[in-house]
NUMAR-980890 format. One record per residue (C-alpha): residue number from 0; x, y, z; residue in one letter. Coordinates in steps of 0.2 Angstrom, whole numbers, m for minus. Layout:
<pts>
+-----+-------+-------+-------+------+
! pos !    c1 !    c2 !    c3 ! code !
+-----+-------+-------+-------+------+
! NUM !     X !     Y !     Z !    A !
...
+-----+-------+-------+-------+------+
</pts>
This chain:
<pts>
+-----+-------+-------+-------+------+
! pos !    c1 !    c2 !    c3 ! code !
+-----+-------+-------+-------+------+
!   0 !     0 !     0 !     0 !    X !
!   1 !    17 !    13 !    m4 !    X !
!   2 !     3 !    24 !   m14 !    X !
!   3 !    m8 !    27 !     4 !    X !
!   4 !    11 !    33 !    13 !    X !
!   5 !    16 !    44 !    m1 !    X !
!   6 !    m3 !    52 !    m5 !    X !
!   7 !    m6 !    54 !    15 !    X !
!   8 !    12 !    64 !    16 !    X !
!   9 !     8 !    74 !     3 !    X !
!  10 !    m8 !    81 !    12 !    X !
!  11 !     1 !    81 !    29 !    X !
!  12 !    13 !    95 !    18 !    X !
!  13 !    m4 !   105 !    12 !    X !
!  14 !    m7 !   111 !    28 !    X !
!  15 !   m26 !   111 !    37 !    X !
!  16 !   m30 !   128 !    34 !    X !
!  17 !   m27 !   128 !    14 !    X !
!  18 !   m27 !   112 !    10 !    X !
!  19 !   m40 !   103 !     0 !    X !
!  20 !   m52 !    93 !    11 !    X !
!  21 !   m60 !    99 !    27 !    X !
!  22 !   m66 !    85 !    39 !    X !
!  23 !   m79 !    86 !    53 !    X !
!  24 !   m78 !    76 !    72 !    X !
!  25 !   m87 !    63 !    67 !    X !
!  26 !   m84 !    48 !    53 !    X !
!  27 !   m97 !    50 !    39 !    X !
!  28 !  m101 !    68 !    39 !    X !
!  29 !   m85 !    75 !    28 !    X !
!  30 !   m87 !    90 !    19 !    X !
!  31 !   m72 !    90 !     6 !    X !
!  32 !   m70 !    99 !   m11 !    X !
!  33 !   m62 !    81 !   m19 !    X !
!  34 !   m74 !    74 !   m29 !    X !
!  35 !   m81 !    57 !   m22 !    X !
!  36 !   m76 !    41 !   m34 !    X !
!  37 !   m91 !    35 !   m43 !    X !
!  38 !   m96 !    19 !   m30 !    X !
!  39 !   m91 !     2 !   m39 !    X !
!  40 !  m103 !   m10 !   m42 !    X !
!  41 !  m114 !   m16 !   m23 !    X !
!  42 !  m109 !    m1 !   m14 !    X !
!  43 !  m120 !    12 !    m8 !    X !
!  44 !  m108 !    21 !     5 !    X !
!  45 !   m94 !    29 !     1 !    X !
!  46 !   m78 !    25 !    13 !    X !
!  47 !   m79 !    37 !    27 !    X !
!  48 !   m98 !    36 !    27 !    X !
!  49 !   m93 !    15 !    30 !    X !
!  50 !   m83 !    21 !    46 !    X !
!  51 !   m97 !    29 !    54 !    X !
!  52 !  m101 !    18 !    70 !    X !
!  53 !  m118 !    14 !    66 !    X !
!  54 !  m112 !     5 !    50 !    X !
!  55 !   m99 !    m4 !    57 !    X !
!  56 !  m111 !   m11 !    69 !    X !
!  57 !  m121 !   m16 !    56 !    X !
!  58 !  m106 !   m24 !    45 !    X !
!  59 !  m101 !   m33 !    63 !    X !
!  60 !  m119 !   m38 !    67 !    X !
!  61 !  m122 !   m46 !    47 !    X !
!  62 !  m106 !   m55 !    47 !    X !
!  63 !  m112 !   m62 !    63 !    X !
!  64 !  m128 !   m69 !    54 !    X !
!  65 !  m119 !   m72 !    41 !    X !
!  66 !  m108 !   m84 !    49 !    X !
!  67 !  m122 !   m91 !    60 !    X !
!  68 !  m131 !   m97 !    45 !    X !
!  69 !  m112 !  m107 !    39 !    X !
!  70 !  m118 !  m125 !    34 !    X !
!  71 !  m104 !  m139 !    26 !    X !
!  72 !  m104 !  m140 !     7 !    X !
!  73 !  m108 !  m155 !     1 !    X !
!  74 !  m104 !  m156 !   m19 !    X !
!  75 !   m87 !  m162 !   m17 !    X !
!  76 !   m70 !  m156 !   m28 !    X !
!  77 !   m59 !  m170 !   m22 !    X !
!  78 !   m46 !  m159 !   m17 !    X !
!  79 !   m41 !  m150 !     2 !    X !
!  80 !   m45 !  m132 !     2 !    X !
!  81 !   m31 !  m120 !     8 !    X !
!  82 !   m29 !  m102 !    12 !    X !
!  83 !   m15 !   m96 !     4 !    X !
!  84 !    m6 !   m77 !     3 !    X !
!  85 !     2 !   m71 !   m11 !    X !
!  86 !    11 !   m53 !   m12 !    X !
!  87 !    17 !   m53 !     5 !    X !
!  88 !    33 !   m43 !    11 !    X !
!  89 !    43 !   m43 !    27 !    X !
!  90 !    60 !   m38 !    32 !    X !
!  91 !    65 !   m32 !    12 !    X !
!  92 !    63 !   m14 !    12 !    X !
!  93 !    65 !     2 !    21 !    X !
!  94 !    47 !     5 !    18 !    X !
!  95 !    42 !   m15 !    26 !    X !
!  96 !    36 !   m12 !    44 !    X !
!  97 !    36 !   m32 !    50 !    X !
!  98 !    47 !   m45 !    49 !    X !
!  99 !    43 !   m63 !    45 !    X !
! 100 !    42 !   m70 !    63 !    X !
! 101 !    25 !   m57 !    63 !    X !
! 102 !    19 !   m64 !    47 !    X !
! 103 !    22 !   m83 !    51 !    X !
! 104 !    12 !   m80 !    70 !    X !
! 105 !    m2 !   m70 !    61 !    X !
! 106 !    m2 !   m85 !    48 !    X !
! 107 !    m6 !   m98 !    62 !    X !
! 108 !   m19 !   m87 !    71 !    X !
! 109 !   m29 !   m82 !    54 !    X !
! 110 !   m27 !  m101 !    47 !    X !
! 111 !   m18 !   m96 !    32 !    X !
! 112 !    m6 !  m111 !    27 !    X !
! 113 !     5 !  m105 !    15 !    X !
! 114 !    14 !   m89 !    13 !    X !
! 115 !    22 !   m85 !    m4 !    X !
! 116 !    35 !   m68 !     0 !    X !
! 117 !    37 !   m54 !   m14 !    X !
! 118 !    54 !   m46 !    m7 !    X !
! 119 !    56 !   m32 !   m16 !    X !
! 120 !    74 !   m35 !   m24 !    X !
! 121 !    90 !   m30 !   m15 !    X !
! 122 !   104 !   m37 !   m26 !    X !
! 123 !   117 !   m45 !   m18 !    X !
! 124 !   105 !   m53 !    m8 !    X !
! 125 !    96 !   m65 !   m15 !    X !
! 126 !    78 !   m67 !   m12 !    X !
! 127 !    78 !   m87 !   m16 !    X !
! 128 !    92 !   m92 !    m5 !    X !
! 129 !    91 !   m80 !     8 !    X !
! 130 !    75 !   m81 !    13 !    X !
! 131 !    63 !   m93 !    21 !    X !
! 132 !    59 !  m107 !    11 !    X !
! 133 !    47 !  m125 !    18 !    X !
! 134 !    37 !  m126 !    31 !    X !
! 135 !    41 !  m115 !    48 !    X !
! 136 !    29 !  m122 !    63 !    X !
! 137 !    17 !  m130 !    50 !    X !
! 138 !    15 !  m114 !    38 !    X !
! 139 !    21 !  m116 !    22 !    X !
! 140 !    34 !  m103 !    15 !    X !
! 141 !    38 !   m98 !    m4 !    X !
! 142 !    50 !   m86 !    m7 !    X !
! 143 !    50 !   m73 !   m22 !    X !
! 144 !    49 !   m55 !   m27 !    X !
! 145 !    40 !   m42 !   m34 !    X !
! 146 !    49 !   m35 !   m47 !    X !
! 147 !    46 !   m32 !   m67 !    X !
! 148 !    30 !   m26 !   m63 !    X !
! 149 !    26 !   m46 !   m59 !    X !
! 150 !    25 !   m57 !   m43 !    X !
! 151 !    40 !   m70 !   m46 !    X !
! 152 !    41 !   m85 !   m41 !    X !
! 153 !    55 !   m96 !   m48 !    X !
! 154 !    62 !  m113 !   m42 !    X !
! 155 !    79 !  m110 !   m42 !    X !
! 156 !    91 !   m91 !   m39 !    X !
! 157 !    89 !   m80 !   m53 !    X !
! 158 !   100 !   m66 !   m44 !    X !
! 159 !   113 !   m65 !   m56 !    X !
! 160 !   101 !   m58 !   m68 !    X !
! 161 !   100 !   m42 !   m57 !    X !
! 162 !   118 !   m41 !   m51 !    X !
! 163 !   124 !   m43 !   m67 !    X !
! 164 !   108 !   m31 !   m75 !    X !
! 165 !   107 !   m44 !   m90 !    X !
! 166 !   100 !   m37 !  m100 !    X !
! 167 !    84 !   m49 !  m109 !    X !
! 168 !    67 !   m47 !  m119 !    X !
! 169 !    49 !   m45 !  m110 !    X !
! 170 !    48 !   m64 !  m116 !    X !
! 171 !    64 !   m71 !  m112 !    X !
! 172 !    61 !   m64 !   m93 !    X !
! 173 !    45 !   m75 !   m91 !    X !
! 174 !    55 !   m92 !   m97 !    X !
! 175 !    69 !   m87 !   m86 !    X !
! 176 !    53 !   m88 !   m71 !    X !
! 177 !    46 !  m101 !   m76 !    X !
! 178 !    60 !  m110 !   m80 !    X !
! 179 !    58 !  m130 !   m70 !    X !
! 180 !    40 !  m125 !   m65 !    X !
! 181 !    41 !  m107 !   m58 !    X !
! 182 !    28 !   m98 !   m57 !    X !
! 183 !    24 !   m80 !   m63 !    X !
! 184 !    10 !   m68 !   m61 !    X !
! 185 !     7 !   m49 !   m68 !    X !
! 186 !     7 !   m37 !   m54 !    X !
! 187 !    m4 !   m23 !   m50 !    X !
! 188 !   m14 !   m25 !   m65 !    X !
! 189 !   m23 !    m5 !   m65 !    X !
! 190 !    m8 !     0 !   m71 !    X !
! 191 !    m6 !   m12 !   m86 !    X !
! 192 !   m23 !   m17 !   m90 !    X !
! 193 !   m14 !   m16 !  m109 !    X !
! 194 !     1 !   m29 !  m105 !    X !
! 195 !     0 !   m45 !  m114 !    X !
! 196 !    m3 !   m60 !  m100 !    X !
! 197 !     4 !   m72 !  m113 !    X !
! 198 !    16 !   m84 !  m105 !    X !
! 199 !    13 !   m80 !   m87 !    X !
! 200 !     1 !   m89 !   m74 !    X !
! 201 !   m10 !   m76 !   m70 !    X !
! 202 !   m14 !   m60 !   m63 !    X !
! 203 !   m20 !   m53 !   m48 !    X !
! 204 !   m38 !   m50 !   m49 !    X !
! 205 !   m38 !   m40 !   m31 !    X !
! 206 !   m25 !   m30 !   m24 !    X !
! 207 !   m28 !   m21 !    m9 !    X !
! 208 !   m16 !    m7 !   m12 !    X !
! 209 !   m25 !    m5 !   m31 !    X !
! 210 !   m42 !    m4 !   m20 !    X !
! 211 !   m33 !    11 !   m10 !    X !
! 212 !   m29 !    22 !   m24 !    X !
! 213 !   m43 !    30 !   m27 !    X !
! 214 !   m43 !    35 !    m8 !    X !
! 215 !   m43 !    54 !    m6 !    X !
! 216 !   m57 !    57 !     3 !    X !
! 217 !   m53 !    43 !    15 !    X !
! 218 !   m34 !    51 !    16 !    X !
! 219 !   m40 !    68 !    19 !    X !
! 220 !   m52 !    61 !    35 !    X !
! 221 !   m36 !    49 !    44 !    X !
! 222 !   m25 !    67 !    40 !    X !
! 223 !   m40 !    77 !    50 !    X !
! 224 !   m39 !    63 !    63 !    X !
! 225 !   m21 !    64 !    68 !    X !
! 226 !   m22 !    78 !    72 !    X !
! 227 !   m38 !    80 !    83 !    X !
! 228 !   m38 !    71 !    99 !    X !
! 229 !   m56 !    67 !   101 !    X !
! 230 !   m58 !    60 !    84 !    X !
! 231 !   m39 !    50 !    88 !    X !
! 232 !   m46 !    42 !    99 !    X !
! 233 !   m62 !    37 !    92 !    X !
! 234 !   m52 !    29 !    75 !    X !
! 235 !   m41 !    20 !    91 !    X !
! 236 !   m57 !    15 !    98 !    X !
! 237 !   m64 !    10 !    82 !    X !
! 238 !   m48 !     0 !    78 !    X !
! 239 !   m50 !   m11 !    94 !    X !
! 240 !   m69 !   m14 !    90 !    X !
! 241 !   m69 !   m18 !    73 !    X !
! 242 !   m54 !   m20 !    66 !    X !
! 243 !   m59 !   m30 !    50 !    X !
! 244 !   m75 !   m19 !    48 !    X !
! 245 !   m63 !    m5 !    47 !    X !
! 246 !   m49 !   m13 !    38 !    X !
! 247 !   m64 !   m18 !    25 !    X !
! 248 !   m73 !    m1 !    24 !    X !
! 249 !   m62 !     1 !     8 !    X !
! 250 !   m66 !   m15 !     0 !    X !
! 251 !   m71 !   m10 !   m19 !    X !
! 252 !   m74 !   m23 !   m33 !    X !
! 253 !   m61 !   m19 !   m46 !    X !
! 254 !   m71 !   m20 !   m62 !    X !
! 255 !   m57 !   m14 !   m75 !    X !
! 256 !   m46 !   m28 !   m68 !    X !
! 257 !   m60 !   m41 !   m70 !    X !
! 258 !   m63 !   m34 !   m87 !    X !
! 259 !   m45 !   m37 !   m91 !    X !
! 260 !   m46 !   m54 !   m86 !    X !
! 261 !   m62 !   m62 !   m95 !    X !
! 262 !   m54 !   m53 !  m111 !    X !
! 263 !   m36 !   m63 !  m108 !    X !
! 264 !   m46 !   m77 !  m103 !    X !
! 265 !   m53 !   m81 !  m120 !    X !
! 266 !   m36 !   m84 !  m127 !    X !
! 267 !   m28 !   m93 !  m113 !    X !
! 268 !   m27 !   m99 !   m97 !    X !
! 269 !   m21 !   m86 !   m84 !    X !
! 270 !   m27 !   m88 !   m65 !    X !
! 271 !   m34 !   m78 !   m54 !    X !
! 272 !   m27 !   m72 !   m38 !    X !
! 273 !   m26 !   m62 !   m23 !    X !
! 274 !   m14 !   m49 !   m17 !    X !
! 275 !   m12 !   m44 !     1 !    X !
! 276 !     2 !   m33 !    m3 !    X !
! 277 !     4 !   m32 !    18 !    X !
! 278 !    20 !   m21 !    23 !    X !
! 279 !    14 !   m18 !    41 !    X !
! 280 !    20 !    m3 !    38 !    X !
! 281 !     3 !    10 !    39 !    X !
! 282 !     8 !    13 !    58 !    X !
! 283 !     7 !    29 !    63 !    X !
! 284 !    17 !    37 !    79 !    X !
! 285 !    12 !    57 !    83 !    X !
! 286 !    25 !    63 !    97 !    X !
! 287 !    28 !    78 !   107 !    X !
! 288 !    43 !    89 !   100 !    X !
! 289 !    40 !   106 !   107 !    X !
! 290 !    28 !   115 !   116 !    X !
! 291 !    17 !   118 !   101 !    X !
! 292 !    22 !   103 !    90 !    X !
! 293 !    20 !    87 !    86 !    X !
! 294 !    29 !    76 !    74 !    X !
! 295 !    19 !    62 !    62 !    X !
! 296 !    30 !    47 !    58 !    X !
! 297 !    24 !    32 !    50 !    X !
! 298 !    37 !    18 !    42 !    X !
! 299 !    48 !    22 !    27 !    X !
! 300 !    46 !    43 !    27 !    X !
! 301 !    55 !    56 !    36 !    X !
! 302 !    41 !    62 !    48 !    X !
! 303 !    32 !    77 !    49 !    X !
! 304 !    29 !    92 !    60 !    X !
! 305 !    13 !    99 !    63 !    X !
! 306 !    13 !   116 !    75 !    X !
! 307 !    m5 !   120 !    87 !    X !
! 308 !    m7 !   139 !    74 !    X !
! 309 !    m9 !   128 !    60 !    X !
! 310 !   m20 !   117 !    68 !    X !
! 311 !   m25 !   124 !    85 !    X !
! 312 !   m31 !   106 !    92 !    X !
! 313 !   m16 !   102 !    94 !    X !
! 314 !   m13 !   113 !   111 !    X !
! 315 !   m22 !   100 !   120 !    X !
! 316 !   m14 !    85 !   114 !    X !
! 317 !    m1 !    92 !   120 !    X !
! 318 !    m3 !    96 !   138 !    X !
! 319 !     5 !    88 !   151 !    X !
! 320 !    18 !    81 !   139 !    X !
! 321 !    37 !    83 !   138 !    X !
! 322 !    47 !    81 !   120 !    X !
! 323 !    50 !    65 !   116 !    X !
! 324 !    34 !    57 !   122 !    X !
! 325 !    24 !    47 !   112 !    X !
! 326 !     5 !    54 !   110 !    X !
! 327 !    m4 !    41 !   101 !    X !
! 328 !    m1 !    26 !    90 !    X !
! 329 !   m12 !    22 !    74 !    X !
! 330 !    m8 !     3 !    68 !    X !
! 331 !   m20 !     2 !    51 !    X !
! 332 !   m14 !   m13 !    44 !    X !
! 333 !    m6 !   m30 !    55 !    X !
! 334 !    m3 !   m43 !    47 !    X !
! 335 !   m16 !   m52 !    57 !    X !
! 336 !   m33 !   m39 !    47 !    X !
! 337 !   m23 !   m38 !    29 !    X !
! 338 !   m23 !   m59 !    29 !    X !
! 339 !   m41 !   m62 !    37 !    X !
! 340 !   m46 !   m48 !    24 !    X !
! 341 !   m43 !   m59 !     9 !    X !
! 342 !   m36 !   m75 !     3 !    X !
! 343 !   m33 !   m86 !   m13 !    X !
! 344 !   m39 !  m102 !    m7 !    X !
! 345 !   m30 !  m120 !   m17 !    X !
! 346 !   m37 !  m135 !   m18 !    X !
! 347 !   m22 !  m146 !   m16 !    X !
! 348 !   m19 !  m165 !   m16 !    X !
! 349 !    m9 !  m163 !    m1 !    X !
! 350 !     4 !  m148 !     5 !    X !
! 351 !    19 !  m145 !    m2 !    X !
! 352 !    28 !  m133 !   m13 !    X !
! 353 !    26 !  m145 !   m30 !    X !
! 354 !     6 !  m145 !   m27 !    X !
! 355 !     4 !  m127 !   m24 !    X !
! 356 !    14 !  m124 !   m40 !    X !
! 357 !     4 !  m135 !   m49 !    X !
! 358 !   m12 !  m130 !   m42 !    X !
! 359 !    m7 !  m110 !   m48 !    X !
! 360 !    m4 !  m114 !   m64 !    X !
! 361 !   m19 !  m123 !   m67 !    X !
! 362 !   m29 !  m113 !   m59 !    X !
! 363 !   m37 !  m124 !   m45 !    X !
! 364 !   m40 !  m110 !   m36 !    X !
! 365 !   m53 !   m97 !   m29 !    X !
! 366 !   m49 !   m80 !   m23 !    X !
! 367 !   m61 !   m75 !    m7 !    X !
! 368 !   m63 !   m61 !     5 !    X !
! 369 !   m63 !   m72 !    21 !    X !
! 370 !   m68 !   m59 !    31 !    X !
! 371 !   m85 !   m56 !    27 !    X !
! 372 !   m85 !   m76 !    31 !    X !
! 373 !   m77 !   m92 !    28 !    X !
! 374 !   m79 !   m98 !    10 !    X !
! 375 !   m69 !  m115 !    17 !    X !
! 376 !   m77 !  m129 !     6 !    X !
! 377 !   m83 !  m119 !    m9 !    X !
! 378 !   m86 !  m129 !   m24 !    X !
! 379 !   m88 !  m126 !   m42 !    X !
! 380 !   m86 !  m141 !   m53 !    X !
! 381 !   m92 !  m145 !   m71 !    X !
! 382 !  m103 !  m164 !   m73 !    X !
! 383 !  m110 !  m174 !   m85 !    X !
! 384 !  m125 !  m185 !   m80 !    X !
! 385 !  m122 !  m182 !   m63 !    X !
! 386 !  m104 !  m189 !   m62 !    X !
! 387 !   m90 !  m175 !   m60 !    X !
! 388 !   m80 !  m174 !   m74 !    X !
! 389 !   m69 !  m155 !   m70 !    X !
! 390 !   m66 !  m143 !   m56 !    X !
! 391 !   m59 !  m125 !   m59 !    X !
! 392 !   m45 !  m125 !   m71 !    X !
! 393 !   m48 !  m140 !   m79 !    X !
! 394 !   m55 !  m140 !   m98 !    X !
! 395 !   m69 !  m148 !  m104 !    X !
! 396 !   m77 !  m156 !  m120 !    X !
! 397 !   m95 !  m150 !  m123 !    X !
! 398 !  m108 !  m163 !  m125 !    X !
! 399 !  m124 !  m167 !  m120 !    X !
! 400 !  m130 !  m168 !  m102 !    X !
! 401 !  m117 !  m157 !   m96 !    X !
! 402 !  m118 !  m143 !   m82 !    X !
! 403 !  m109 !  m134 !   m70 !    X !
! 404 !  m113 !  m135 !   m53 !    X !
! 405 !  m110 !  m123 !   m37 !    X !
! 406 !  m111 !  m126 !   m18 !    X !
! 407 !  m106 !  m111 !    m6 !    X !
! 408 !  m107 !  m112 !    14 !    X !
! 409 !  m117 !   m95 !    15 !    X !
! 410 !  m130 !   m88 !     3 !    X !
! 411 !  m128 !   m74 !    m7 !    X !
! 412 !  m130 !   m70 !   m23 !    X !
! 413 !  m121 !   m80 !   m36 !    X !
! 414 !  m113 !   m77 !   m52 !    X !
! 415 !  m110 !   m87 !   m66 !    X !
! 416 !  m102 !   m78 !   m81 !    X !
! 417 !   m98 !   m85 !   m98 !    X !
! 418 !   m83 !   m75 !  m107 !    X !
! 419 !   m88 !   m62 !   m97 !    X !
! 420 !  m106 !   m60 !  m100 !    X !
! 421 !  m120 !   m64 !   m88 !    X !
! 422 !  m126 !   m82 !   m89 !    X !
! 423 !  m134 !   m85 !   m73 !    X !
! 424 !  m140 !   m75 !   m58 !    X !
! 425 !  m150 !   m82 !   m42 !    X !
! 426 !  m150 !   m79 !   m22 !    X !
! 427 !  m142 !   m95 !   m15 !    X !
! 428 !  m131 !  m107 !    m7 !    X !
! 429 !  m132 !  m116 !   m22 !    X !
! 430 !  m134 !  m114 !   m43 !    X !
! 431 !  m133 !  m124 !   m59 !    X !
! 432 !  m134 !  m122 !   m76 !    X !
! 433 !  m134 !  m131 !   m90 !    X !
! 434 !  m122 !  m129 !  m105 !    X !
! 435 !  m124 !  m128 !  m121 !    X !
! 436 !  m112 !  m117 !  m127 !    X !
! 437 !   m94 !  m117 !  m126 !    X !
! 438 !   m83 !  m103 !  m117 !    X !
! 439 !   m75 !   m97 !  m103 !    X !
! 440 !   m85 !   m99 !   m86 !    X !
! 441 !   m84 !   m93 !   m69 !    X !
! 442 !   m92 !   m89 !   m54 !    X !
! 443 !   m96 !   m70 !   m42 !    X !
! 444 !  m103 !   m73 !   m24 !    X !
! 445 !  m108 !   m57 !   m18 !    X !
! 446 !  m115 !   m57 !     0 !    X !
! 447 !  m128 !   m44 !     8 !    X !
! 448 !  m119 !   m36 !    21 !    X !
! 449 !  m125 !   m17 !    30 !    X !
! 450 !  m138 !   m17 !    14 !    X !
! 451 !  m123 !   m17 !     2 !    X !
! 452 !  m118 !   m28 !   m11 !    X !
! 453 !   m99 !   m34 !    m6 !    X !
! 454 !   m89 !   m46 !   m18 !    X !
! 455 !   m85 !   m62 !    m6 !    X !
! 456 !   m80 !   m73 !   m20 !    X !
! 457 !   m72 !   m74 !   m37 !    X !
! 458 !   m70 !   m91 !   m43 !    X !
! 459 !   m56 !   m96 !   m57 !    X !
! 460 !   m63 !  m102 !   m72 !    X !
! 461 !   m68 !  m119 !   m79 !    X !
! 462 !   m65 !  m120 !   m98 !    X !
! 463 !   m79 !  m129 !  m109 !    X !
! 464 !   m73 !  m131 !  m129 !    X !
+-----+-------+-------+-------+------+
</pts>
């Protein structure tokens, strides 16, 4: 998330007084001067108006039923269903907050079984062989980088490549990767909806730091909370209470990226997966320095010094205070929120570095936003007569008495796209349609949740020729 660090210091710079978004006490009622993003698809609240408390209560209070209603699916895939996170860094820039003994303890407590790292690259050291790599205390750790504009995973050290700056086509970069089974996926995609996916395993189809982009009126109301005591503590409060509700308040669905995806889709296969892009690094530390100031640090940027006649609230935070103390403490993303929040889940044989390869570049795979509930089981396979003959990834030869099934643990509304376009759309646990066409099918699950529509799960694709 380096785009919500580098936009909040920039409006930290524009002052209070002069700057471009004025924010009220209280979460939901912002007056500000940005224009609002249109609301993507589900949503009728915009982000601050999500914080109020009264709609986090709600969210809390609808997960709650949600998850109360949770039965066992039943139409069976044949394969274990794990949580996996992709895009995940620790101890590999000056802008990465935690370290890996964080991620791996917030891994056991959220259930996530395997961690793939995206070091960002620091040539001579090799983000391979000098990193973790198998299983630490029963999680299961892939090492890789983010780099290229692509998450990287290879099998073997490609760090020569870097210290000697070879120099090698688009294409020969991708067979370098995947060379003996790497795999290879193109990284936030917003920014390259135009790049060719040929060659690579996929693409992230949700990115948590694409979904923060397009923050500004979020940015402009933590800014006005920094620095005013009452609504400091309320965010604090707020944090403690609800910490997914409010880690989740930015949750968008991403339709250019999923655009981008059905379009490369009908040429070849390309799965779909999540990016938690965690840092740990949006913590924010406000300290006395002087009489009338305070400094605003957060990981990775030189800090920043507000005085009480630009923003006269400050006095009071400041009373009773020496320099040096610390004021207040703002942790938005742990590890712990940013890998309840979302997940790709693989249905593997059985745990290991081979299968989860495998399972990626099929595509055996489902990406979900656990937090709204967990999708654990989820099912969408294709039969003939009744007997299964595909689960996601696989492809499948069109005759008669074929269909595609689907069994979730919650009801919601479900999805079932072909290339793209609407094919079917009912209020369920449960769907099936019939085929009669070929193309490229997948499946949405949105749950209701505060009266808004909120993606929960993105299937990948079974392919019927």
């Amino acid at each position: 998330m380096r785009t919500f660090v580098t936009i909040f210091i920039i409006s930290l710079t524009l002052g209070t007084t002069g700057g471009t978004t004025h924010v009220e006490a209280q979460p939901g009622t912002v007056q500000s001067t940005f224009t609002p993003a249109r609301l993507s698809p589900g949503r009728r609240y915009r982000t601050i108006e999500r914080l109020a408390p009264e709609r986090l209560a709600a969210v809390a209070a609808d997960r709650a039923a949600l998850q109360r209603s949770r039965k066992a699916v039943k139409l069976g895939h044949g394969l274990t269903d794990y949580r996996a996170i992709l895009h995940a860094h620790a101890e590999d820039s000056a802008h990465t907050g935690g370290n890996r003994a964080e991620l791996l303890a917030a891994a056991k407590r959220t259930g996530v079984r395997i961690v793939m790292l995206t070091d960002h690259v620091r040539p001579p050291r090799d983000f391979i062989n000098d990193s973790w790599r198998g299983f630490h205390d029963g999680v299961l750790f892939i090492p890789g980088s983010e780099g290229e504009g692509f998450l990287n995973y290879p099998v073997n050290s490609v760090i020569e490549h870097y210290v000697k700056k070879q120099e090698r086509s688009g294409t020969d970069y991708v067979k370098m990767i995947t060379a003996n089974g790497g795999n290879i996926f193109l990284s936030h995609v917003e920014e390259k909806i135009d790049w060719s996916t040929t060659g690579l395993d996929g693409l992230e189809i949700y990115n948590n730091h694409t979904d923060m982009k397009d923050e500004f009126e979020f940015i402009g109301w933590l800014r006005g909370a920094l620095t005013n005591p009452a609504r400091l503590d309320q965010l604090n409060s707020l944090l403690t209470r609800y910490p997914l509700e409010v880690f989740g308040a930015l949750q968008d669905y991403l339709a250019p990226v999923m655009s981008k995806w059905d379009r490369d889709l009908r040429d070849h296969t390309l799965t779909g997966v999540a990016a938690n892009d965690c840092h740990h690094n949006q913590v924010y530390e406000i300290r006395a320095i002087a009489a009338d100031t305070i400094e605003i640090s957060i990981i990775g940027d030189p800090p920043r010094r507000v005085t009480s006649s630009q923003v006269p609230a400050i006095a009071s935070m400041l009373v009773g205070h020496r320099p040096g103390d610390l004021l207040a403490r703002v942790d938005l993303d742990p590890y712990e929120s940013s890998l309840q929040f979302v997940t790709t889940h693989l249905l593997l044989p059985s745990l290991s570095e081979l299968e989860v390869r495998n399972a990626l570049h099929l595509g055996r795979a489902y990406v979900a936003h656990d937090w709204l509930g967990d999708p654990t089981g989820f099912a969408f396979v294709a039969r003939r007569n009744g007997r299964r003959v595909g689960i996601m990834g696989d492809q499948i030869r069109l005759a008669k008495g074929l269909n595609l099934a689907l069994e979730a643990p919650l009801p919601g509304t479900i999805r079932i796209l072909r290339d793209g376009e609407m094919a079917l759309e009912t209020i369920d646990r449960q769907a099936n349609l019939q085929i009669t066409d070929p193309g490229v099918y997948r499946a949405e699950i949105w749950l209701t949740v505060d009266g808004e529509q909120r993606p929960w799960i993105y299937s990948n694709p079974i392919r019927i020729d």
